[in-house]
HTML snippet that shows the backbone in 3Dmol.js (N, CA, C, O; Angstrom):
<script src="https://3Dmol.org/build/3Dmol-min.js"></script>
<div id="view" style="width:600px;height:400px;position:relative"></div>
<script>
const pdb = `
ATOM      1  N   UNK A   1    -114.097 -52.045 176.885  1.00  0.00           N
ATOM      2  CA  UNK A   1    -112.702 -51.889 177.229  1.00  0.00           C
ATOM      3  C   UNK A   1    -111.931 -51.418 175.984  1.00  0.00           C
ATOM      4  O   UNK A   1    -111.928 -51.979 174.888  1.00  0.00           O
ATOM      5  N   UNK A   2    -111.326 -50.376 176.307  1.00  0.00           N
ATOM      6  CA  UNK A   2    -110.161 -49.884 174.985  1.00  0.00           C
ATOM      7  C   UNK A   2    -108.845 -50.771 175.134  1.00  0.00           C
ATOM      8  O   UNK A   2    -108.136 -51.070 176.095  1.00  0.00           O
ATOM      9  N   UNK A   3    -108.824 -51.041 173.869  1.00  0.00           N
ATOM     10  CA  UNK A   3    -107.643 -52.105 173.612  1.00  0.00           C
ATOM     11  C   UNK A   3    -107.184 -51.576 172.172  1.00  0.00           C
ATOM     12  O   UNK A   3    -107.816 -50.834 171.420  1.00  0.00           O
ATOM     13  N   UNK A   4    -105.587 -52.300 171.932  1.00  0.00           N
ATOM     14  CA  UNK A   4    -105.056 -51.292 170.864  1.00  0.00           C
ATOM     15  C   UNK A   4    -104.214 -52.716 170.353  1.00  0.00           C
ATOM     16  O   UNK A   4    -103.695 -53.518 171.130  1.00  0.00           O
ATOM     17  N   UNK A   5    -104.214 -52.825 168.768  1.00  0.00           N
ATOM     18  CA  UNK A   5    -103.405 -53.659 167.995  1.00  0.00           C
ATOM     19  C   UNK A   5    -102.897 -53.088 166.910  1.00  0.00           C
ATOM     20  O   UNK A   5    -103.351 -52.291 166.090  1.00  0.00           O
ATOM     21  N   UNK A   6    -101.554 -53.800 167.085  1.00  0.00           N
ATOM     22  CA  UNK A   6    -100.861 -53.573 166.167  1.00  0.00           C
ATOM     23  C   UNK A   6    -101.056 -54.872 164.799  1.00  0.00           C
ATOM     24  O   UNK A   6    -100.962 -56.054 165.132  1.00  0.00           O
ATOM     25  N   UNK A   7    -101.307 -54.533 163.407  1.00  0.00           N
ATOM     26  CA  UNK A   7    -101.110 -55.408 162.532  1.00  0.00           C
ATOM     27  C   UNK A   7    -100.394 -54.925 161.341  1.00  0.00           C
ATOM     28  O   UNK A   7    -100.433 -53.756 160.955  1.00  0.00           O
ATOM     29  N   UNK A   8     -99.573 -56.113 160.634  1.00  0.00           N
ATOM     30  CA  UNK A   8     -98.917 -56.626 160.047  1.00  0.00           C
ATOM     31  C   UNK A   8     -99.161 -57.396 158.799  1.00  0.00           C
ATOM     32  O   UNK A   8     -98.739 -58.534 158.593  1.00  0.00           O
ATOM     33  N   UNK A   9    -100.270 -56.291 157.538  1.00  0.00           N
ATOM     34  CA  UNK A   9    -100.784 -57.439 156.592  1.00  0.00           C
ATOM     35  C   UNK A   9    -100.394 -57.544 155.388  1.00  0.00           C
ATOM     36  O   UNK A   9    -100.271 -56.622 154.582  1.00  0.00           O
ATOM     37  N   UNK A  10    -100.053 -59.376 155.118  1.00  0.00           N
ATOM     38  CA  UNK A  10     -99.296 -59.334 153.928  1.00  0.00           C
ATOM     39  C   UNK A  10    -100.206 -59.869 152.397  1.00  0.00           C
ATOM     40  O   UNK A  10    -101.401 -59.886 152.104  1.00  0.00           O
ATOM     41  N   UNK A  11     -99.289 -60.156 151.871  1.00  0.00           N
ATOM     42  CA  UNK A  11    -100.143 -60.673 150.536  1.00  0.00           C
ATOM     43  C   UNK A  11    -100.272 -59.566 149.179  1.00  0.00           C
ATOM     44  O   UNK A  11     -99.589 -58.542 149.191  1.00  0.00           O
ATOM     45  N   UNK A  12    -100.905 -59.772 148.392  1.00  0.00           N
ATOM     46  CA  UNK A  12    -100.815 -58.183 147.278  1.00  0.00           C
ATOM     47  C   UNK A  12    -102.318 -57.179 148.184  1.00  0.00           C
ATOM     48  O   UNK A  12    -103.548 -57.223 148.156  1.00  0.00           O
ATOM     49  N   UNK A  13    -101.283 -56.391 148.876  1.00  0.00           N
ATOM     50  CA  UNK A  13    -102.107 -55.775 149.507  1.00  0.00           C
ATOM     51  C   UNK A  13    -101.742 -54.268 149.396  1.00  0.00           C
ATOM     52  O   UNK A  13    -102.133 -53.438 150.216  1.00  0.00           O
ATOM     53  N   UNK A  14    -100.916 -53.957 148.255  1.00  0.00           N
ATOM     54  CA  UNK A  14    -100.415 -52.556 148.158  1.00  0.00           C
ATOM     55  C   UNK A  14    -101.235 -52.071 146.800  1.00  0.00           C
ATOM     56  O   UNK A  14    -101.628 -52.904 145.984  1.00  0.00           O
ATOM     57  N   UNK A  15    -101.372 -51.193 146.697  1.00  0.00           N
ATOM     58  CA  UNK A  15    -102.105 -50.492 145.021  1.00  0.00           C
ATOM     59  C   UNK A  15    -103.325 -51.352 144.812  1.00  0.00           C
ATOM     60  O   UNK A  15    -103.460 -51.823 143.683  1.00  0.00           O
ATOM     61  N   UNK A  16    -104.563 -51.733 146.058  1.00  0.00           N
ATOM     62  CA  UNK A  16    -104.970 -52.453 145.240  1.00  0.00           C
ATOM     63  C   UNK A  16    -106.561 -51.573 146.243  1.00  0.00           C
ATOM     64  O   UNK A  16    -107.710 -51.995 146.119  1.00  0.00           O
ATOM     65  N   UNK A  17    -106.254 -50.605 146.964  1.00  0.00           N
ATOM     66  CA  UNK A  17    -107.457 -49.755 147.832  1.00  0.00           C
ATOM     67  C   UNK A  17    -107.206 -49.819 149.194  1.00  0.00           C
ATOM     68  O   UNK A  17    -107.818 -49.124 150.005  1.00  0.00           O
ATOM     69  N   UNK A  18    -106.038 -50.891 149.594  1.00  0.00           N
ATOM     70  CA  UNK A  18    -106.424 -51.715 150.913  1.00  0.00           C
ATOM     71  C   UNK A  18    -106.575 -50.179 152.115  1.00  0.00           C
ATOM     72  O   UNK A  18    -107.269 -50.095 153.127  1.00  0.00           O
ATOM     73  N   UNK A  19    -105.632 -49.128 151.496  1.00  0.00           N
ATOM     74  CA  UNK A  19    -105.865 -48.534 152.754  1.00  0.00           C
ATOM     75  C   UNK A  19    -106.800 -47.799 153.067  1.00  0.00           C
ATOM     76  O   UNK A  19    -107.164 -47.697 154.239  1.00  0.00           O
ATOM     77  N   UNK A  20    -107.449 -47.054 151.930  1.00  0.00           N
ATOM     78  CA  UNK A  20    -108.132 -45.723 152.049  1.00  0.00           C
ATOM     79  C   UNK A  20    -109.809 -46.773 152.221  1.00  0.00           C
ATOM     80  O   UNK A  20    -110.787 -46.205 152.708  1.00  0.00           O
ATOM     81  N   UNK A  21    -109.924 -48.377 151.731  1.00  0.00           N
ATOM     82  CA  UNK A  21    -110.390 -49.188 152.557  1.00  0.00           C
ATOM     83  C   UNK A  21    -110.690 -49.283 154.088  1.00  0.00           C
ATOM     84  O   UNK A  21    -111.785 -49.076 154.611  1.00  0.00           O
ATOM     85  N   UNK A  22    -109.584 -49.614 154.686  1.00  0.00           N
ATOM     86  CA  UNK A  22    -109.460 -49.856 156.108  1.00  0.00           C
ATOM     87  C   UNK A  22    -109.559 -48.839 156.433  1.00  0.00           C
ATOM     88  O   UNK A  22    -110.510 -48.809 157.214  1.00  0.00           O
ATOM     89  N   UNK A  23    -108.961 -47.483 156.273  1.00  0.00           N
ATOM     90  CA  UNK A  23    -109.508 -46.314 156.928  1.00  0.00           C
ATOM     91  C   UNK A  23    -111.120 -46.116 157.129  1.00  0.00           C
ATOM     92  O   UNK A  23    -111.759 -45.889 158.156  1.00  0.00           O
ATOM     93  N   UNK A  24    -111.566 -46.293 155.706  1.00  0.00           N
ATOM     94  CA  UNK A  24    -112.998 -46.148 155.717  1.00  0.00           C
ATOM     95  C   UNK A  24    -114.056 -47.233 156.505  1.00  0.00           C
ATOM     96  O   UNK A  24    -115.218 -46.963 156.808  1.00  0.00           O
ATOM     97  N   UNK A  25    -113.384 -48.483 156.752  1.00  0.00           N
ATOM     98  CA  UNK A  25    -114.173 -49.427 157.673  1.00  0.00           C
ATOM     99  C   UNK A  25    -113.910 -48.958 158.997  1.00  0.00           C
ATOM    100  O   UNK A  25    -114.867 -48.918 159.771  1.00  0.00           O
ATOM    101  N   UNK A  26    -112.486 -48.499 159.499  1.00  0.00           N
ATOM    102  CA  UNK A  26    -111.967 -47.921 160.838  1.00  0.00           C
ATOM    103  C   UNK A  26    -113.033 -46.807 161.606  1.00  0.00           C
ATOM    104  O   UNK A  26    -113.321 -46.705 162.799  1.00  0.00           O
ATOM    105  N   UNK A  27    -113.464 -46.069 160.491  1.00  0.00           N
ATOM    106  CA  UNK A  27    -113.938 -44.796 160.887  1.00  0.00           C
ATOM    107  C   UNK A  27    -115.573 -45.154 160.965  1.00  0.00           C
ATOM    108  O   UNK A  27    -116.333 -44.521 161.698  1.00  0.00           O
ATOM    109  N   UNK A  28    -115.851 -45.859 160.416  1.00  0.00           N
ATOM    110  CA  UNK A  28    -117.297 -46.496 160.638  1.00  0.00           C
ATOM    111  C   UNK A  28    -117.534 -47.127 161.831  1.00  0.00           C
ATOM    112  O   UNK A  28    -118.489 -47.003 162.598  1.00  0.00           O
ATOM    113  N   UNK A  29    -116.184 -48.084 161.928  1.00  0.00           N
ATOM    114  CA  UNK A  29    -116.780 -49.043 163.454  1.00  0.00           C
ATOM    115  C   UNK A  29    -116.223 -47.869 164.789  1.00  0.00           C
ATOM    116  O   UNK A  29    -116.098 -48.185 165.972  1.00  0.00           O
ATOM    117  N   UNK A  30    -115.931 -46.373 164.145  1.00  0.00           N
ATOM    118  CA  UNK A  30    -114.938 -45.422 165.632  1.00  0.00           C
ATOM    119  C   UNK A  30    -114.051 -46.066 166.001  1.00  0.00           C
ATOM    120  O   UNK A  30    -113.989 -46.346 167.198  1.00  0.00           O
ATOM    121  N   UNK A  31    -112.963 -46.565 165.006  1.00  0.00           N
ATOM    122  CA  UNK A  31    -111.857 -47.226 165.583  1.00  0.00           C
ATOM    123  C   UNK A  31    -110.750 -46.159 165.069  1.00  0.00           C
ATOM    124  O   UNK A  31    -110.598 -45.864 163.884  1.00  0.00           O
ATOM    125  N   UNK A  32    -110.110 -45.704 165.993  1.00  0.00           N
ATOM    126  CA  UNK A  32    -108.705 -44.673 165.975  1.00  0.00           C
ATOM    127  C   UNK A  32    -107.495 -45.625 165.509  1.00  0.00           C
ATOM    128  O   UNK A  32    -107.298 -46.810 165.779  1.00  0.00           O
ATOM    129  N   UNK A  33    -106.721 -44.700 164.695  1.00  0.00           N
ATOM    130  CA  UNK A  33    -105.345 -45.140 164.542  1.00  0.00           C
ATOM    131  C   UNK A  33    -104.708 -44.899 163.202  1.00  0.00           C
ATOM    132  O   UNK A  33    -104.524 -43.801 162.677  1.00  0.00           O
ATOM    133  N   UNK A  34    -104.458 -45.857 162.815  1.00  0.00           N
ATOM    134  CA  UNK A  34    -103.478 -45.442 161.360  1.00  0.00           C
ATOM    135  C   UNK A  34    -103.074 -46.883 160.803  1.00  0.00           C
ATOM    136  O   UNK A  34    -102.967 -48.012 161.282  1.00  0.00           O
ATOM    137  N   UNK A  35    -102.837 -46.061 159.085  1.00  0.00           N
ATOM    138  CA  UNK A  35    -102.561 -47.571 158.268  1.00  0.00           C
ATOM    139  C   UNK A  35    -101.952 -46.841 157.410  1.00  0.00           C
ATOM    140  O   UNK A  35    -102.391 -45.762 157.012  1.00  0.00           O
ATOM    141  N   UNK A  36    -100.447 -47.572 156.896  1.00  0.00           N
ATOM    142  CA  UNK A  36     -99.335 -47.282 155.854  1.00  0.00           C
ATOM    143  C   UNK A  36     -99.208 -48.243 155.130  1.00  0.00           C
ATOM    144  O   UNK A  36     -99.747 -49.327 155.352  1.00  0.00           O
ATOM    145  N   UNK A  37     -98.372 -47.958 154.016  1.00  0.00           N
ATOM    146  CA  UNK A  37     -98.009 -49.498 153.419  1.00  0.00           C
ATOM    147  C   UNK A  37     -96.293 -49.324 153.766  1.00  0.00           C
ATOM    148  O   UNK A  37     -95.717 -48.246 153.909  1.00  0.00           O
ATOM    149  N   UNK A  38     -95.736 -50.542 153.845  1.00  0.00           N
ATOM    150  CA  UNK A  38     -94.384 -50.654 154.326  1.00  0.00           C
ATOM    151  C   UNK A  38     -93.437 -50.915 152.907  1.00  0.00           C
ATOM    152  O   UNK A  38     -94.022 -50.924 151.824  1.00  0.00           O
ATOM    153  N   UNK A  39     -92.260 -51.081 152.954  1.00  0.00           N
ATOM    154  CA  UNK A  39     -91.285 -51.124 152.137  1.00  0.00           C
ATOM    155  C   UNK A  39     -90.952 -52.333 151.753  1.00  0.00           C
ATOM    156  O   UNK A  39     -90.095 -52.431 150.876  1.00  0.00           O
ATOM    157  N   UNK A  40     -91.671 -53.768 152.435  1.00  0.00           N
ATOM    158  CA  UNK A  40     -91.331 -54.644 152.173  1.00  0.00           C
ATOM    159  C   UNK A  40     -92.959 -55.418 151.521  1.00  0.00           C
ATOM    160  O   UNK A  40     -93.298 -56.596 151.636  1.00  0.00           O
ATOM    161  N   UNK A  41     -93.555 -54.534 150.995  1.00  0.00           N
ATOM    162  CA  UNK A  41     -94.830 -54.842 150.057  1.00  0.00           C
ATOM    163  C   UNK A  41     -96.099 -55.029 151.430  1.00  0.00           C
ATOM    164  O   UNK A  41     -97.200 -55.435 151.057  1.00  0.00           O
ATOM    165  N   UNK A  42     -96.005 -54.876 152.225  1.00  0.00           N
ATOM    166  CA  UNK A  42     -96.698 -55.056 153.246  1.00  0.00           C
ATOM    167  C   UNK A  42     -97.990 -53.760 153.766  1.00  0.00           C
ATOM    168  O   UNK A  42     -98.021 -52.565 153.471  1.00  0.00           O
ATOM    169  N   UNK A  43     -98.849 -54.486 154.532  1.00  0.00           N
ATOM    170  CA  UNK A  43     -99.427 -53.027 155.087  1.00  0.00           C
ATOM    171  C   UNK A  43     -99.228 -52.742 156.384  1.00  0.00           C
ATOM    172  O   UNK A  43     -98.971 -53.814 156.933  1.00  0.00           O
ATOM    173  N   UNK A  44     -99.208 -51.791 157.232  1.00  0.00           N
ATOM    174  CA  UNK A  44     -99.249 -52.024 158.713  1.00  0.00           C
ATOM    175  C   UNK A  44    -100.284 -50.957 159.101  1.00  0.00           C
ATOM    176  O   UNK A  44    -100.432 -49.815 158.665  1.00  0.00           O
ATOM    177  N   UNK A  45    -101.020 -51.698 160.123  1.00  0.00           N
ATOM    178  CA  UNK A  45    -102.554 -50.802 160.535  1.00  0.00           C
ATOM    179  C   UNK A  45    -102.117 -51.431 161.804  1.00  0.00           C
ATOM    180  O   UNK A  45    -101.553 -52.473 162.138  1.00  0.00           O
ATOM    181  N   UNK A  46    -102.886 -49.763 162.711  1.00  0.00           N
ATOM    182  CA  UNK A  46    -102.631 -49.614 164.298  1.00  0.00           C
ATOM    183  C   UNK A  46    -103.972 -49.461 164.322  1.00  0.00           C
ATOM    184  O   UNK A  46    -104.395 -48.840 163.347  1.00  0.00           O
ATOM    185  N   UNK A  47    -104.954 -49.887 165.262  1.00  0.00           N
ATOM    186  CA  UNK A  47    -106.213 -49.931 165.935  1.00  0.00           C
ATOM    187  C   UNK A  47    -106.768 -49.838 167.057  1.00  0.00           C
ATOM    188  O   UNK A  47    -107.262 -50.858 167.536  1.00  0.00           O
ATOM    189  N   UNK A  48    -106.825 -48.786 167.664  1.00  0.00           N
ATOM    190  CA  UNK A  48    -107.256 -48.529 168.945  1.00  0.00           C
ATOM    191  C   UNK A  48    -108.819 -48.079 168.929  1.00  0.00           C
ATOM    192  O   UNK A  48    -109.267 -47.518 167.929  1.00  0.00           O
ATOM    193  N   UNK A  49    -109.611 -48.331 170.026  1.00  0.00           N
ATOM    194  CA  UNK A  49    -110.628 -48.577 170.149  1.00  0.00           C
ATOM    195  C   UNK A  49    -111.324 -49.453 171.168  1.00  0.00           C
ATOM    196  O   UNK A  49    -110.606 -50.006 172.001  1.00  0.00           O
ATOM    197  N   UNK A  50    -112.901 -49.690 171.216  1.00  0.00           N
ATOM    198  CA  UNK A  50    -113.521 -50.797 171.773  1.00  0.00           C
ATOM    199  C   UNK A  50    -113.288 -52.201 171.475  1.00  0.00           C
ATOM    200  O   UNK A  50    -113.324 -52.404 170.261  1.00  0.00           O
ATOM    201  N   UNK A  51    -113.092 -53.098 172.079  1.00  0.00           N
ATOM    202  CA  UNK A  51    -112.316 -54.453 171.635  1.00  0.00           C
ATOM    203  C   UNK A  51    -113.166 -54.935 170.643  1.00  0.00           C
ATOM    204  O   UNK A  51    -112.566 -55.465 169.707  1.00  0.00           O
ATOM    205  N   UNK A  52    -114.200 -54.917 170.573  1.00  0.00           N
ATOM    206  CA  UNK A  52    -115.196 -55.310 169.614  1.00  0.00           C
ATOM    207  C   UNK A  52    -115.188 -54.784 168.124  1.00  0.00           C
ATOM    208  O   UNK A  52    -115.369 -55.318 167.030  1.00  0.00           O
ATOM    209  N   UNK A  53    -114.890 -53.465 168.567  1.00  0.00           N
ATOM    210  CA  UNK A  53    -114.492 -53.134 167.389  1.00  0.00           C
ATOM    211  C   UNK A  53    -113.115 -53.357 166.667  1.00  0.00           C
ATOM    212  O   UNK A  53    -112.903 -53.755 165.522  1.00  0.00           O
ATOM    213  N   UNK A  54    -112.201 -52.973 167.701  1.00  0.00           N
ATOM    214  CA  UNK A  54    -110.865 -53.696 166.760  1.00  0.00           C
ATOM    215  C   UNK A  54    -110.789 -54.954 166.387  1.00  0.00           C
ATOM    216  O   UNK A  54    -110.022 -55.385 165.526  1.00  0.00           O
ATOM    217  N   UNK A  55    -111.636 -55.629 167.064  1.00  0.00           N
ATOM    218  CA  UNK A  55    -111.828 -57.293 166.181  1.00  0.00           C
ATOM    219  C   UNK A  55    -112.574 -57.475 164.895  1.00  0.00           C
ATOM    220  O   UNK A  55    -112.479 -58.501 164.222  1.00  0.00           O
ATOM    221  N   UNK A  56    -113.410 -56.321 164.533  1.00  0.00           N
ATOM    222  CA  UNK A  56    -114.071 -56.463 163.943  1.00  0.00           C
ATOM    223  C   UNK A  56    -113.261 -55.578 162.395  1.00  0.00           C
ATOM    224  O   UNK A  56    -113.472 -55.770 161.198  1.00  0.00           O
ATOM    225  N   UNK A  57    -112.488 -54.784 162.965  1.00  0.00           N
ATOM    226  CA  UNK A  57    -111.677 -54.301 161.513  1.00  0.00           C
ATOM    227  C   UNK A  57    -110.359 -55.728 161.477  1.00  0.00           C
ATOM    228  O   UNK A  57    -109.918 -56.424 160.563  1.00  0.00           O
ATOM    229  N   UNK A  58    -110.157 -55.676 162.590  1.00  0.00           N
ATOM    230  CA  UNK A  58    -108.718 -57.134 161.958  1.00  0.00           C
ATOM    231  C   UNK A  58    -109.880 -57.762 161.436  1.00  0.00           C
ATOM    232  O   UNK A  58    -110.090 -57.448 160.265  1.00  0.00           O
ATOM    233  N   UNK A  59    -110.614 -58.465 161.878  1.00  0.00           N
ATOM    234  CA  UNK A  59    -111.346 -59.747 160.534  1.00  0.00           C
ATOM    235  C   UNK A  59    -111.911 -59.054 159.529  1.00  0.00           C
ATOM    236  O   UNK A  59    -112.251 -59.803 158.613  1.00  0.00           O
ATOM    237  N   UNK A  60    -112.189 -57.699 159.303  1.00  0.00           N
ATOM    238  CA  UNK A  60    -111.899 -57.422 158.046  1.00  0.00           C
ATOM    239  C   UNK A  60    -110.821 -57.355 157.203  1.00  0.00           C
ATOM    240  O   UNK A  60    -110.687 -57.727 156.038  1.00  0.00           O
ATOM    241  N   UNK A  61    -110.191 -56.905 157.854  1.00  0.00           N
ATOM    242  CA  UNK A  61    -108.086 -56.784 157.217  1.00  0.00           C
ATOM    243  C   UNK A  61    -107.530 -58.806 156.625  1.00  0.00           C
ATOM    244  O   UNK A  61    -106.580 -59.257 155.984  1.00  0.00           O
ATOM    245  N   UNK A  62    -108.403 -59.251 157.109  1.00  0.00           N
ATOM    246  CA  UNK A  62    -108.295 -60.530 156.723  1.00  0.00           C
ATOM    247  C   UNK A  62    -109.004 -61.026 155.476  1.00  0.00           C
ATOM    248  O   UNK A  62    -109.266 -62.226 155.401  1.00  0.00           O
ATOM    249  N   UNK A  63    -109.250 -60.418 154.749  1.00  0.00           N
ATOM    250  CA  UNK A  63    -110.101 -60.041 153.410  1.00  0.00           C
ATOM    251  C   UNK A  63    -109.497 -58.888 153.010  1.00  0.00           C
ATOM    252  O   UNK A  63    -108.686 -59.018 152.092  1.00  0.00           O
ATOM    253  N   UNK A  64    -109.677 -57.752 153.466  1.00  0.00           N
ATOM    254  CA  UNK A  64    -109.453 -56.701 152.607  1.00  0.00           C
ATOM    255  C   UNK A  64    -110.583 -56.286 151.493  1.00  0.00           C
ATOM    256  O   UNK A  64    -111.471 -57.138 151.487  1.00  0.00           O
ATOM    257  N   UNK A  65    -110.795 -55.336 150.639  1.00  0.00           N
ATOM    258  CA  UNK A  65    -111.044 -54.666 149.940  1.00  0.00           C
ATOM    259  C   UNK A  65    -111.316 -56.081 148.179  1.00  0.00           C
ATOM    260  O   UNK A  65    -110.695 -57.142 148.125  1.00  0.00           O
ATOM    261  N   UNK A  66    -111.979 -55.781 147.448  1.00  0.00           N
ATOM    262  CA  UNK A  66    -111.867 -56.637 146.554  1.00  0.00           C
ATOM    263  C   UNK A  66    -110.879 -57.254 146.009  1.00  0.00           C
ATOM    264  O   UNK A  66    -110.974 -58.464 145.808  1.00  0.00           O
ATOM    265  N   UNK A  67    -109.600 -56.472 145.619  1.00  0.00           N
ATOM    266  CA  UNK A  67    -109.146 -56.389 144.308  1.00  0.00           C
ATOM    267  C   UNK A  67    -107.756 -57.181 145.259  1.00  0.00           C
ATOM    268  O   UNK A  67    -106.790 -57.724 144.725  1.00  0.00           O
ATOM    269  N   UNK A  68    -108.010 -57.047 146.904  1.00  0.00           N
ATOM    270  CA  UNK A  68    -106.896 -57.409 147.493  1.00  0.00           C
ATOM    271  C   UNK A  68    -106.664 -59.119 147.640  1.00  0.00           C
ATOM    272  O   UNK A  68    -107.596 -59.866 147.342  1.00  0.00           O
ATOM    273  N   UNK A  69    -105.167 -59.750 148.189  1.00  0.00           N
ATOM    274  CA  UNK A  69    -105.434 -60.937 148.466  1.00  0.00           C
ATOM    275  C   UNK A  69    -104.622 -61.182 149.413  1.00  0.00           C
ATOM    276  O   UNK A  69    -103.410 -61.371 149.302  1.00  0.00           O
ATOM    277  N   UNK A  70    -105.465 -61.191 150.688  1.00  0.00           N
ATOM    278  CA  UNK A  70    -104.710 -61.360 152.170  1.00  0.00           C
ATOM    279  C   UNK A  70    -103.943 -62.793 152.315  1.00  0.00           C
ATOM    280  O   UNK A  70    -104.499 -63.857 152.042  1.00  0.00           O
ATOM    281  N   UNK A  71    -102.656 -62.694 152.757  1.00  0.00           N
ATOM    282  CA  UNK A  71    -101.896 -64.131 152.842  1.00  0.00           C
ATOM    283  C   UNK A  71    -101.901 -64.592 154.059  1.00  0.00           C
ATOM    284  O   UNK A  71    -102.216 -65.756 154.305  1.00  0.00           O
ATOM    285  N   UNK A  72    -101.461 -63.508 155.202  1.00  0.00           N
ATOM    286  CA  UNK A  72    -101.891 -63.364 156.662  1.00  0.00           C
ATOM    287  C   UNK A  72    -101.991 -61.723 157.180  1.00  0.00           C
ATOM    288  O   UNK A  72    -101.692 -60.649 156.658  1.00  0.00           O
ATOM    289  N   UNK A  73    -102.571 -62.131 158.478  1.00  0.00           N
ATOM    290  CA  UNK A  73    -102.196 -60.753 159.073  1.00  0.00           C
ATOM    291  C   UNK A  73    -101.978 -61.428 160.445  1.00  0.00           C
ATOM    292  O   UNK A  73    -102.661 -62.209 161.107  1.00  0.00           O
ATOM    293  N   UNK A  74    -100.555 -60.734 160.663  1.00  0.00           N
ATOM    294  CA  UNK A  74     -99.829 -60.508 161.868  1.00  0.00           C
ATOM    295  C   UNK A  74    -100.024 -59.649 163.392  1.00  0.00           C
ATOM    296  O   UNK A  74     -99.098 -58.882 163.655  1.00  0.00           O
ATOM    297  N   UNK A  75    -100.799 -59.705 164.080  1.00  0.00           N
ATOM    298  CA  UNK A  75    -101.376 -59.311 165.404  1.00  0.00           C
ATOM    299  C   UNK A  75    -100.519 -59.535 166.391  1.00  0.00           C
ATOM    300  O   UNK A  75     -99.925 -60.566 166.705  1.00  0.00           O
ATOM    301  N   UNK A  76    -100.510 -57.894 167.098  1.00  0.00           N
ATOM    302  CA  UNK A  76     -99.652 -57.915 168.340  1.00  0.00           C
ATOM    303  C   UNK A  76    -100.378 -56.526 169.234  1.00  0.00           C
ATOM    304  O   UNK A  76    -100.240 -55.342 168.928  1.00  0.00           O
ATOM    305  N   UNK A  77    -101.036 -56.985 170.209  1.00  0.00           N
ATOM    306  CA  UNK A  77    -101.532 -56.481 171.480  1.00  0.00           C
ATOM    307  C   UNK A  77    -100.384 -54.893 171.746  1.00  0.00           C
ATOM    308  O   UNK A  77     -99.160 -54.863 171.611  1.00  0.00           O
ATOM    309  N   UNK A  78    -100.985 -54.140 172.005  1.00  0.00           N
ATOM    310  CA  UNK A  78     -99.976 -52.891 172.524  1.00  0.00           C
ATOM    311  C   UNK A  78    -101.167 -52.397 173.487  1.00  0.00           C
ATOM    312  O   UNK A  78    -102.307 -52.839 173.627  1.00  0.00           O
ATOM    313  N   UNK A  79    -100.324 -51.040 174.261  1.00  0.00           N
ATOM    314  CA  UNK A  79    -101.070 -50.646 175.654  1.00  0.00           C
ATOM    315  C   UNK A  79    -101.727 -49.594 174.438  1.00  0.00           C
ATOM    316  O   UNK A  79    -101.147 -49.236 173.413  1.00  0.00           O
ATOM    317  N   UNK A  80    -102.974 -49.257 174.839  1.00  0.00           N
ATOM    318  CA  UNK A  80    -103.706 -47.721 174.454  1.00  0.00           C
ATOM    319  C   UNK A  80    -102.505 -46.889 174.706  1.00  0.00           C
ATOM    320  O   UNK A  80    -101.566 -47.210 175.435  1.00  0.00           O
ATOM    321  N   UNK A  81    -102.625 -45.818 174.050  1.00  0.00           N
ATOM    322  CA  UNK A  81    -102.365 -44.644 174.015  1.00  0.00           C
ATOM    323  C   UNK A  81    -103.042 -42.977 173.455  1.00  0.00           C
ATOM    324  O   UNK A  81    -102.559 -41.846 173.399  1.00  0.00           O
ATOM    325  N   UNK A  82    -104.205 -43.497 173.156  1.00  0.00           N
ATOM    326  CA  UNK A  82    -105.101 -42.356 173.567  1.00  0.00           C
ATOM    327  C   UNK A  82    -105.298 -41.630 172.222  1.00  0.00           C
ATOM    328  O   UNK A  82    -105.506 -40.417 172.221  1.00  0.00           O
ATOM    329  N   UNK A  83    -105.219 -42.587 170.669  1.00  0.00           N
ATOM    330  CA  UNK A  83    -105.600 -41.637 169.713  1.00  0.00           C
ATOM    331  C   UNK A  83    -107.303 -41.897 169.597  1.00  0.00           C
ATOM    332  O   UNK A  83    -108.165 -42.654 170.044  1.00  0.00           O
ATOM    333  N   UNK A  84    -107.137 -40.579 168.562  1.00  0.00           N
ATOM    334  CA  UNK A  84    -108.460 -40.191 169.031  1.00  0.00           C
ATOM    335  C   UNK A  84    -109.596 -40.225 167.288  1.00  0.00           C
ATOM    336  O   UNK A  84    -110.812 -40.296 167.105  1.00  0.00           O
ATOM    337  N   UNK A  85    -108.203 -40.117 166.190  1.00  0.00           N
ATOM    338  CA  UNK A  85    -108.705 -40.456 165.214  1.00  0.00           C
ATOM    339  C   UNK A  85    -108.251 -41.311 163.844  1.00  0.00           C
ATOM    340  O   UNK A  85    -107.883 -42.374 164.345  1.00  0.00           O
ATOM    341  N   UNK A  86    -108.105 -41.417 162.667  1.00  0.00           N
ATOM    342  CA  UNK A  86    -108.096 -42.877 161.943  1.00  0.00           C
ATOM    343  C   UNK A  86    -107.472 -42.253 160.710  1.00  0.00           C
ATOM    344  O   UNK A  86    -108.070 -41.629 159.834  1.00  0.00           O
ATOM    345  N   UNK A  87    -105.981 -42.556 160.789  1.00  0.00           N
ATOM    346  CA  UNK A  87    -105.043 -41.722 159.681  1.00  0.00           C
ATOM    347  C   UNK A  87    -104.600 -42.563 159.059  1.00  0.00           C
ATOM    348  O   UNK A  87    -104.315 -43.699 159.436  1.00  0.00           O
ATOM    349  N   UNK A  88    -104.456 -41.962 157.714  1.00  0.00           N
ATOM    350  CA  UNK A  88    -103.515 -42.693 155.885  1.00  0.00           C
ATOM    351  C   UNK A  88    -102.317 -42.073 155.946  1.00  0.00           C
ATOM    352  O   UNK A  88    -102.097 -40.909 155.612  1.00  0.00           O
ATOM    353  N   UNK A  89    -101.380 -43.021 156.465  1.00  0.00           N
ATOM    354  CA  UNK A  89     -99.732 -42.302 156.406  1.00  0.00           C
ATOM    355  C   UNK A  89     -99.040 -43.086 155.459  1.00  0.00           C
ATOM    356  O   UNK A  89     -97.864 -42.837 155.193  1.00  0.00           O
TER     357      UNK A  89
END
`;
const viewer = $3Dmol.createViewer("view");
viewer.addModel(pdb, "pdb");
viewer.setStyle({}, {cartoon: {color: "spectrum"}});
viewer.zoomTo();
viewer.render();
</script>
């Protein structure tokens, strides 16, 4: 089943790889979508895909990359919308 989340991850998670990270785990498990860092030190990653797989990049995003240190990540369910590949905005 394709299912799509929105997350919300905080902690020192900016300048430290997290994204070009998560892109690179995204694109391994074929999970579509996108990951920015926000203005309020934050990251935000969209994940669409097989449910298995988007579970499997959020419990990575819950770690992160080495150098990172996840405080939480914030999860919120959205409808698919049909991307098709795994962007650094």
């Amino acid at each position: 089943m394709i299912v799509r989340t929105h997350m919300v991850v905080t902690g020192r998670v900016q300048g430290v790889g997290f994204r070009i990270s998560c892109s690179r785990k995204a694109k391994s498990l074929g999970v579509a979508g996108s990951v920015s860092n926000r203005a309020d030190g934050s990251v935000e990653v969209v994940a669409e895909g097989e449910q298995d797989a988007v579970e499997a990049l959020q419990e990575w995003c819950q770690t992160g990359p080495p150098f990172a240190q996840v405080s939480a990540v914030e999860c919120t369910s959205e409808p698919p919308v049909g991307d098709s590949d795994f962007r650094i905005t």
